[in-house]
PDBQT receptor file of N, H, CA, C and O in Angstrom, charges set to zero:
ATOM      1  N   UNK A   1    -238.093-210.886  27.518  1.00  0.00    +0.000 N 
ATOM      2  CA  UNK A   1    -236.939-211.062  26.639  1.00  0.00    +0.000 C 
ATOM      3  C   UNK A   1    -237.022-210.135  25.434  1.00  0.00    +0.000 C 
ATOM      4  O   UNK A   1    -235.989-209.685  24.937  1.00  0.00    +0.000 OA
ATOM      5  N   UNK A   2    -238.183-209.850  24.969  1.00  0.00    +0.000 N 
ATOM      6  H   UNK A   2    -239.022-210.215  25.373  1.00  0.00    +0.000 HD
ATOM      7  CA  UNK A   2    -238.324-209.349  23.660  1.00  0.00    +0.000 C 
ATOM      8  C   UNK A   2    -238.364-207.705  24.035  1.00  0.00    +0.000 C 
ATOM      9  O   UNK A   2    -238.326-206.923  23.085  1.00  0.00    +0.000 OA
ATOM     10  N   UNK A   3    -238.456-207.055  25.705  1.00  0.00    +0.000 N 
ATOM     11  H   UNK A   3    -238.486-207.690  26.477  1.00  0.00    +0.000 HD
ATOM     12  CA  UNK A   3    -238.455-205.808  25.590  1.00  0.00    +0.000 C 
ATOM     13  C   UNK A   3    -236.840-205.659  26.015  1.00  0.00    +0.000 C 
ATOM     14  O   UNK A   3    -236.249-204.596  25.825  1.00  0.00    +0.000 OA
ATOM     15  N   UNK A   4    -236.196-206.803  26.597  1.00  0.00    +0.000 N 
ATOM     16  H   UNK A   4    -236.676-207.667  26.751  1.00  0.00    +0.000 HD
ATOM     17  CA  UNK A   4    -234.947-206.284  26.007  1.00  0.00    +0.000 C 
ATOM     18  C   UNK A   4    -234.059-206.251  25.270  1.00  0.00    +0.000 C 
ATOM     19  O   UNK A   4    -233.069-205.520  25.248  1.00  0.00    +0.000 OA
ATOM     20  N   UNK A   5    -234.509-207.385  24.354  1.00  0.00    +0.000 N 
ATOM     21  H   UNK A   5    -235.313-207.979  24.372  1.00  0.00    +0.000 HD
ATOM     22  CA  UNK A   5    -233.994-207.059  22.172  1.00  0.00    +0.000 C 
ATOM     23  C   UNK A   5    -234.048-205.492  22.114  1.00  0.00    +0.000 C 
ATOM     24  O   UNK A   5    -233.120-204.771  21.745  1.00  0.00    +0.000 OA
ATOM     25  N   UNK A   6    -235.756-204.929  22.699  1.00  0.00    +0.000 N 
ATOM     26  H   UNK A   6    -236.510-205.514  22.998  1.00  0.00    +0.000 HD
ATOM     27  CA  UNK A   6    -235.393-203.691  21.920  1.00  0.00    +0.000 C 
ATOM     28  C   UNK A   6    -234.672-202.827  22.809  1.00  0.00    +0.000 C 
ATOM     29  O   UNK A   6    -234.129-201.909  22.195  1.00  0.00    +0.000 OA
ATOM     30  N   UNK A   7    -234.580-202.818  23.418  1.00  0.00    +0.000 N 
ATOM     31  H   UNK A   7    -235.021-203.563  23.917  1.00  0.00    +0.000 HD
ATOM     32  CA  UNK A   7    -233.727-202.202  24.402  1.00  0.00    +0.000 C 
ATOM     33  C   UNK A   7    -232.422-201.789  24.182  1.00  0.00    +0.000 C 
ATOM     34  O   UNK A   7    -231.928-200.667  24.286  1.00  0.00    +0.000 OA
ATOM     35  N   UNK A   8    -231.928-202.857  23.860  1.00  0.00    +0.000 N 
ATOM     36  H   UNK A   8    -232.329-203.769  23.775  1.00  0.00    +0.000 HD
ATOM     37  CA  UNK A   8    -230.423-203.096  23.254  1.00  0.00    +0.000 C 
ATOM     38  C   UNK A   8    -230.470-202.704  22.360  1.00  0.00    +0.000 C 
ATOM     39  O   UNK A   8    -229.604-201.845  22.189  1.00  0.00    +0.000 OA
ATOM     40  N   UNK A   9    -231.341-202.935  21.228  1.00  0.00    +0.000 N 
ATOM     41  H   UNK A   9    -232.044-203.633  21.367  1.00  0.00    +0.000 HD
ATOM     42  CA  UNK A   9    -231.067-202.280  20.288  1.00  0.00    +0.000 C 
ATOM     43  C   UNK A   9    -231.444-200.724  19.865  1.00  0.00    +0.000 C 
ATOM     44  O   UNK A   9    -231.141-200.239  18.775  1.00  0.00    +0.000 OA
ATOM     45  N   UNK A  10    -232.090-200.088  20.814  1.00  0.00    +0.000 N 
ATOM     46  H   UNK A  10    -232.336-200.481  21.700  1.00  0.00    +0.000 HD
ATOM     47  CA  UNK A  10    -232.291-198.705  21.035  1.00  0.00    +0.000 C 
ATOM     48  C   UNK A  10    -230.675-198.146  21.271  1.00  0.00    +0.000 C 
ATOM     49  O   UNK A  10    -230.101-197.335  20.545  1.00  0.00    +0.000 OA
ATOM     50  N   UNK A  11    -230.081-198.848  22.559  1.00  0.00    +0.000 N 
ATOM     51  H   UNK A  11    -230.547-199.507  23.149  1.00  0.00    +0.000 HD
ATOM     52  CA  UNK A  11    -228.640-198.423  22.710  1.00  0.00    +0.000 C 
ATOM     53  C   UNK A  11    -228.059-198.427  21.951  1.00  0.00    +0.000 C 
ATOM     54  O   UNK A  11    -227.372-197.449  21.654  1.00  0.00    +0.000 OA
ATOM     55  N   UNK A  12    -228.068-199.835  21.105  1.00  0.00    +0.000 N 
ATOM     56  H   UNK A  12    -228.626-200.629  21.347  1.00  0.00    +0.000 HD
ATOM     57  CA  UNK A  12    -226.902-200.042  19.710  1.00  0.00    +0.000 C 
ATOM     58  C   UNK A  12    -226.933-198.465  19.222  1.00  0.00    +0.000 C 
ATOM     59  O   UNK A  12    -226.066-197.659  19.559  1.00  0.00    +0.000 OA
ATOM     60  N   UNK A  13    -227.943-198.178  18.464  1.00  0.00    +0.000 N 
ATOM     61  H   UNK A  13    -228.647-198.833  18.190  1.00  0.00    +0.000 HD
ATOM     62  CA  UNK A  13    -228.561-197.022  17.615  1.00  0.00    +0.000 C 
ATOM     63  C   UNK A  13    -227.816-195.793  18.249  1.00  0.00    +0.000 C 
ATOM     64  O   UNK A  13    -226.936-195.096  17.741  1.00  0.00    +0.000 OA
ATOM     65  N   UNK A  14    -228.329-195.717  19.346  1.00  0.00    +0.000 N 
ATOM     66  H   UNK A  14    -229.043-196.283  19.758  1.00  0.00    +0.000 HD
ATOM     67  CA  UNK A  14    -228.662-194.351  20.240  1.00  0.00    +0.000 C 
ATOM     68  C   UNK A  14    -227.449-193.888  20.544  1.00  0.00    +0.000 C 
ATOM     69  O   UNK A  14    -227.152-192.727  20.262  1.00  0.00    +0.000 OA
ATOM     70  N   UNK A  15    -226.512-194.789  21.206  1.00  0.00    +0.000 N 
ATOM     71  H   UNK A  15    -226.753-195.732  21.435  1.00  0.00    +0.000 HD
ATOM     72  CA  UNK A  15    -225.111-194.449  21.528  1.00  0.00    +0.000 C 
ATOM     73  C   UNK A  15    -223.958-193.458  20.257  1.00  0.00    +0.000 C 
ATOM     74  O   UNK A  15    -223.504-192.314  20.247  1.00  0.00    +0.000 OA
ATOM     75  N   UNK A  16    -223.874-194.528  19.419  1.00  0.00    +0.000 N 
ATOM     76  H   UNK A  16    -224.243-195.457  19.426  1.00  0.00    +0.000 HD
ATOM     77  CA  UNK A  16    -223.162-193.419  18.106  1.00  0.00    +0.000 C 
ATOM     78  C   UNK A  16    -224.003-192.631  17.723  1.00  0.00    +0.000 C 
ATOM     79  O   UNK A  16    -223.566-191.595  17.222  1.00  0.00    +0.000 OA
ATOM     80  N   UNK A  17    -225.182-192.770  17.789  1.00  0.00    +0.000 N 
ATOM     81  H   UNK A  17    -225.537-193.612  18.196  1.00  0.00    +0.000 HD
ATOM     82  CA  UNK A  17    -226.085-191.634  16.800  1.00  0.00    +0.000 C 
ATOM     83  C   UNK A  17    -225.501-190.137  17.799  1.00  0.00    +0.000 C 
ATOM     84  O   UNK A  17    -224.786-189.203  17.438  1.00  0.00    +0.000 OA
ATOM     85  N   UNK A  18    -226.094-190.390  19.020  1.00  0.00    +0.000 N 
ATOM     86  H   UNK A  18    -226.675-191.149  19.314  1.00  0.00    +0.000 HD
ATOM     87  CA  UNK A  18    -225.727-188.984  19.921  1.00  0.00    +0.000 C 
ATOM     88  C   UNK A  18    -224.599-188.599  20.053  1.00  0.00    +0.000 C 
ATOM     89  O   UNK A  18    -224.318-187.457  20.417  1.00  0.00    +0.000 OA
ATOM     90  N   UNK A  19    -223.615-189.658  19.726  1.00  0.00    +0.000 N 
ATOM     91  H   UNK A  19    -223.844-190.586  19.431  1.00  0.00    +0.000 HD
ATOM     92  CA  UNK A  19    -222.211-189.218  19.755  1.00  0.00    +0.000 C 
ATOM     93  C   UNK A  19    -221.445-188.478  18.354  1.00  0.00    +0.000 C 
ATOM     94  O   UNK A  19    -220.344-187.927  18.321  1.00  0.00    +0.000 OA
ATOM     95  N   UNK A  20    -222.283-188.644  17.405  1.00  0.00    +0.000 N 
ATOM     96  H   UNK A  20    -223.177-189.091  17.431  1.00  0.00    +0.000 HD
ATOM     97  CA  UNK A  20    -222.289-187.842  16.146  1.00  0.00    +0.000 C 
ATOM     98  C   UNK A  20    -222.717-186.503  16.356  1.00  0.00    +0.000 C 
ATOM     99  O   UNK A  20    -222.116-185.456  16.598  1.00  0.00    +0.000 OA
ATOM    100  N   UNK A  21    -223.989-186.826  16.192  1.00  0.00    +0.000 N 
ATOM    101  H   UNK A  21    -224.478-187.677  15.996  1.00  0.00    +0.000 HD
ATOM    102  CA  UNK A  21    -224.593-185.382  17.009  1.00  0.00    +0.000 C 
ATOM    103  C   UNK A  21    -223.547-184.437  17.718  1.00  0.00    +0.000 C 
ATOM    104  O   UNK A  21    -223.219-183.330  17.293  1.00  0.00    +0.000 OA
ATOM    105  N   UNK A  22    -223.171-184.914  18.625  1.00  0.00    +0.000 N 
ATOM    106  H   UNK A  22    -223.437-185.814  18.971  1.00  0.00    +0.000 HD
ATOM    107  CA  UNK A  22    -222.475-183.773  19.826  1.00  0.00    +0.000 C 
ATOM    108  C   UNK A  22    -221.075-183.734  18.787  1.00  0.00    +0.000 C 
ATOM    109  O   UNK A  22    -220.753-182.580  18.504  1.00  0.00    +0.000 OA
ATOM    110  N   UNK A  23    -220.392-184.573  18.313  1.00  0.00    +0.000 N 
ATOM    111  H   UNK A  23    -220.654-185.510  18.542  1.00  0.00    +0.000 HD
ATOM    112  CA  UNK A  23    -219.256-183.987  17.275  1.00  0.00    +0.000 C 
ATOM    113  C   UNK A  23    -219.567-183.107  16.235  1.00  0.00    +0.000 C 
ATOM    114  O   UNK A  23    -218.685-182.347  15.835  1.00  0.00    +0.000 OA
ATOM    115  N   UNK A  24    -220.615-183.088  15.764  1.00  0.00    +0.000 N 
ATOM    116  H   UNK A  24    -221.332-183.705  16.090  1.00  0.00    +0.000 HD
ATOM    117  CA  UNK A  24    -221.199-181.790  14.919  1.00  0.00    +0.000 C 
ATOM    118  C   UNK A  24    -221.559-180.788  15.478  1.00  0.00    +0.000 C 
ATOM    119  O   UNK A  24    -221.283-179.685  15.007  1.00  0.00    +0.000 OA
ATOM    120  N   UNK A  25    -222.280-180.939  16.647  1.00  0.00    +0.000 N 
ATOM    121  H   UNK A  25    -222.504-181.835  17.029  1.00  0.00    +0.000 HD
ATOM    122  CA  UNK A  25    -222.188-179.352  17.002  1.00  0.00    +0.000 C 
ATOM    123  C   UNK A  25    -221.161-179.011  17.447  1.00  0.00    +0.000 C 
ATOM    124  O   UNK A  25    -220.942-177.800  17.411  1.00  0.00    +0.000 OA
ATOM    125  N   UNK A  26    -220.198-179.836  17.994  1.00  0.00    +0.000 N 
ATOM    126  H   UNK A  26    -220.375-180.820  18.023  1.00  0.00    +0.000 HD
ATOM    127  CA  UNK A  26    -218.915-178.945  18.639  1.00  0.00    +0.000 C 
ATOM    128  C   UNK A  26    -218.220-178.274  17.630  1.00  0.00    +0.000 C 
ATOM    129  O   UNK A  26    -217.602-177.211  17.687  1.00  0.00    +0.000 OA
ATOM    130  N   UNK A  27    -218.438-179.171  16.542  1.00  0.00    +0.000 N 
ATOM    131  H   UNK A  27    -218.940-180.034  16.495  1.00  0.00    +0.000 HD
ATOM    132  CA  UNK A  27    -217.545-178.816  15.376  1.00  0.00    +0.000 C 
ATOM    133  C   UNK A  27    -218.044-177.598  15.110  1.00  0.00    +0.000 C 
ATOM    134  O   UNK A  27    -217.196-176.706  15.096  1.00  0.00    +0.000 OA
ATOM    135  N   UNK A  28    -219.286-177.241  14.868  1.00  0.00    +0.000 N 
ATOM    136  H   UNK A  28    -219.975-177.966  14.879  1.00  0.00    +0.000 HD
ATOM    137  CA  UNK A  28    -220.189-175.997  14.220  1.00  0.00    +0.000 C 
ATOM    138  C   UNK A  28    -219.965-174.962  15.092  1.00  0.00    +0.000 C 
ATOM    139  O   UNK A  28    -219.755-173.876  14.552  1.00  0.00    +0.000 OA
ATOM    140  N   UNK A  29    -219.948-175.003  16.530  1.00  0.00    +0.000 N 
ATOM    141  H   UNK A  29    -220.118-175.885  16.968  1.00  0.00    +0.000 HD
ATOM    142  CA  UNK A  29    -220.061-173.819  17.301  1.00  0.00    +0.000 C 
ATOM    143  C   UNK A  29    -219.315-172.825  16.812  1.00  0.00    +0.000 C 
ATOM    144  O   UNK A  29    -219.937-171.773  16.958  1.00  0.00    +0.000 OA
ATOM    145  N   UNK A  30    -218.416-172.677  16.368  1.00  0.00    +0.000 N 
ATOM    146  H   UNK A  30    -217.911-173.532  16.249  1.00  0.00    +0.000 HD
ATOM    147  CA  UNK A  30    -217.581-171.701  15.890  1.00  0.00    +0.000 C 
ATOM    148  C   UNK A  30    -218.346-170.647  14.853  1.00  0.00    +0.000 C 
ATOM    149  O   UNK A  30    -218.376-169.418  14.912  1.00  0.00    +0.000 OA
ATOM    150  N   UNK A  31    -218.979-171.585  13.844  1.00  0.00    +0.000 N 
ATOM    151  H   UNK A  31    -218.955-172.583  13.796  1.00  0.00    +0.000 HD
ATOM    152  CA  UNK A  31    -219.398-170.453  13.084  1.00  0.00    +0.000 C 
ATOM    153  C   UNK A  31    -220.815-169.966  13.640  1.00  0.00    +0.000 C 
ATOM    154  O   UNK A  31    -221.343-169.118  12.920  1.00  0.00    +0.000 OA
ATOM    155  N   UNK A  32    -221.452-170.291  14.648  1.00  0.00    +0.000 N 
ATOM    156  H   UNK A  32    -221.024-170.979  15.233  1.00  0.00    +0.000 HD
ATOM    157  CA  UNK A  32    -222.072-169.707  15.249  1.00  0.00    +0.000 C 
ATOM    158  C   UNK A  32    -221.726-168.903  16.471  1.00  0.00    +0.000 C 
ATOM    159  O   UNK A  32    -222.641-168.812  17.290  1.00  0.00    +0.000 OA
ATOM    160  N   UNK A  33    -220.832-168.428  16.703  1.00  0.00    +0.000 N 
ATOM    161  H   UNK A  33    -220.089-168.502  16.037  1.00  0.00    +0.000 HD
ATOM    162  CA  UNK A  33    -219.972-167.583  17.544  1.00  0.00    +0.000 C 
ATOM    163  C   UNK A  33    -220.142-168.031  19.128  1.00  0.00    +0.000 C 
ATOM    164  O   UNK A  33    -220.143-167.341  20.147  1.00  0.00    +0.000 OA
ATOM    165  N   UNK A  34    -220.300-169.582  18.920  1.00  0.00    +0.000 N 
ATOM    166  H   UNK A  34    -220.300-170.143  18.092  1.00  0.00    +0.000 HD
ATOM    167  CA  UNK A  34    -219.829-169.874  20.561  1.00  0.00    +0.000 C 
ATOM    168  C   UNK A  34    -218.998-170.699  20.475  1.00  0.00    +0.000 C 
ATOM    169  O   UNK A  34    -218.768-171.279  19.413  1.00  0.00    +0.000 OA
ATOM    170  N   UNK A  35    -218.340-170.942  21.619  1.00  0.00    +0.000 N 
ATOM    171  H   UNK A  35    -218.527-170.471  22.481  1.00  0.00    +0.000 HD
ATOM    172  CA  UNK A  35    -216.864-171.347  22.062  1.00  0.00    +0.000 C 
ATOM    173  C   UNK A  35    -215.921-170.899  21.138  1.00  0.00    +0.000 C 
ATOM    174  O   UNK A  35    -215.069-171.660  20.680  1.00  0.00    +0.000 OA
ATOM    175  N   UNK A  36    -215.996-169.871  20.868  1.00  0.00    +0.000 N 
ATOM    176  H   UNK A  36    -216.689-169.254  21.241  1.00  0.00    +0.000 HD
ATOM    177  CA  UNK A  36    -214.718-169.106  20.000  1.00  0.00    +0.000 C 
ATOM    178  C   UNK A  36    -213.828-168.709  20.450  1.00  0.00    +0.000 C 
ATOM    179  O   UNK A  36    -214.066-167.909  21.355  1.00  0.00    +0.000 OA
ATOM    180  N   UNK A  37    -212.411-168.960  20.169  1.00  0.00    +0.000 N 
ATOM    181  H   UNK A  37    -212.218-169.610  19.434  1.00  0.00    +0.000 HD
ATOM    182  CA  UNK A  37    -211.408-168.332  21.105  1.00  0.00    +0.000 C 
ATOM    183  C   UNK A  37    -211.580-166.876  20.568  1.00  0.00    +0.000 C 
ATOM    184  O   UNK A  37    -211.992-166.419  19.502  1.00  0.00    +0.000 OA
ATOM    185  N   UNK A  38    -211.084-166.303  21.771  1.00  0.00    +0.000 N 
ATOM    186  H   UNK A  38    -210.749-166.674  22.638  1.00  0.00    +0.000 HD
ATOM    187  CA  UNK A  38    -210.864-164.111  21.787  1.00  0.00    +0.000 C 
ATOM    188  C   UNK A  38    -209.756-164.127  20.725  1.00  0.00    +0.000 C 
ATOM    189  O   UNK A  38    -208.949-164.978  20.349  1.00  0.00    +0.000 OA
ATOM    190  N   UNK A  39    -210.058-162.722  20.351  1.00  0.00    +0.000 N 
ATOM    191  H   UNK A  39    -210.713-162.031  20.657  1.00  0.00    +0.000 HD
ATOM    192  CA  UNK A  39    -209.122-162.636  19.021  1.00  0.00    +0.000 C 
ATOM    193  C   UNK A  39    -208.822-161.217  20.074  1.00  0.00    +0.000 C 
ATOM    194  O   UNK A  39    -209.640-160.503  20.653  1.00  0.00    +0.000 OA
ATOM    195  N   UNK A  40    -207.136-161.145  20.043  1.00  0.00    +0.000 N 
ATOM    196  H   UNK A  40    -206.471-161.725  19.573  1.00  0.00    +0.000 HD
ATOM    197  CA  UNK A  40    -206.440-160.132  20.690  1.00  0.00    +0.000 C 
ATOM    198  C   UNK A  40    -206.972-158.894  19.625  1.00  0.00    +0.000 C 
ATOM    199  O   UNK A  40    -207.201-159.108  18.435  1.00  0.00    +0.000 OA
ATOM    200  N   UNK A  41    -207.087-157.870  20.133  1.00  0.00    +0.000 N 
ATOM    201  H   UNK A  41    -206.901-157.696  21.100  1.00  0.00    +0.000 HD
ATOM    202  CA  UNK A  41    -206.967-156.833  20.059  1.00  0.00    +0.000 C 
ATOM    203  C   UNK A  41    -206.077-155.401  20.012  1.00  0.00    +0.000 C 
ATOM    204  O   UNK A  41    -205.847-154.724  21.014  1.00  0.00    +0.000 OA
ATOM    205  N   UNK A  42    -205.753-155.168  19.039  1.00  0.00    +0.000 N 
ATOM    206  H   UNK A  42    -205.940-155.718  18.225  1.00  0.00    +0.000 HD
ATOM    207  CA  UNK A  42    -204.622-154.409  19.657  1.00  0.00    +0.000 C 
ATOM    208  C   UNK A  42    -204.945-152.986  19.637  1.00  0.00    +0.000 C 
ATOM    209  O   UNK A  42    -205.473-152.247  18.806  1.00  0.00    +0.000 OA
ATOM    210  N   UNK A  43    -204.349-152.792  21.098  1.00  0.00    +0.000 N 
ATOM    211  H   UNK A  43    -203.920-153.393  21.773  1.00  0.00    +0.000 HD
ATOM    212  CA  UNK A  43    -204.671-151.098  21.752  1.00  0.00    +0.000 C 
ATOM    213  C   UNK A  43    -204.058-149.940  21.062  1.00  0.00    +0.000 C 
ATOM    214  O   UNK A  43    -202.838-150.045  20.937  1.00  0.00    +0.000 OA
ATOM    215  N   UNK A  44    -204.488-149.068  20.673  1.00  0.00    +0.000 N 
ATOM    216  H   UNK A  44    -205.479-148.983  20.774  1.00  0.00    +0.000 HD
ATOM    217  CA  UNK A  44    -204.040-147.779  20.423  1.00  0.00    +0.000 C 
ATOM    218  C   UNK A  44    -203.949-146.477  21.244  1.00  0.00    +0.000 C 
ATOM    219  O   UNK A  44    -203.489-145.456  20.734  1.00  0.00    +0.000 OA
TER     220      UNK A  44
């Protein structure tokens, strides 16, 4: 019973924590030049 208190409460934790996580880096990638949309170019 008591290894799955912690259990659960590893998930409680773990679930939003990693889901923060991954919203910050998605957010950041940009200024680290990944997933950047192409910037048109124009031909001469």
């Amino acid at each position: 019973m008591n290894n799955l208190r912690i259990f659960i409460a590893w998930i409680w934790v773990a679930v939003p924590l990693g889901w923060g996580v991954y919203q910050s880096v998605n957010k950041s990638m940009p200024l680290f030049g990944g997933a950047a949309k192409p910037v048109a170019v124009p031909v001469k």
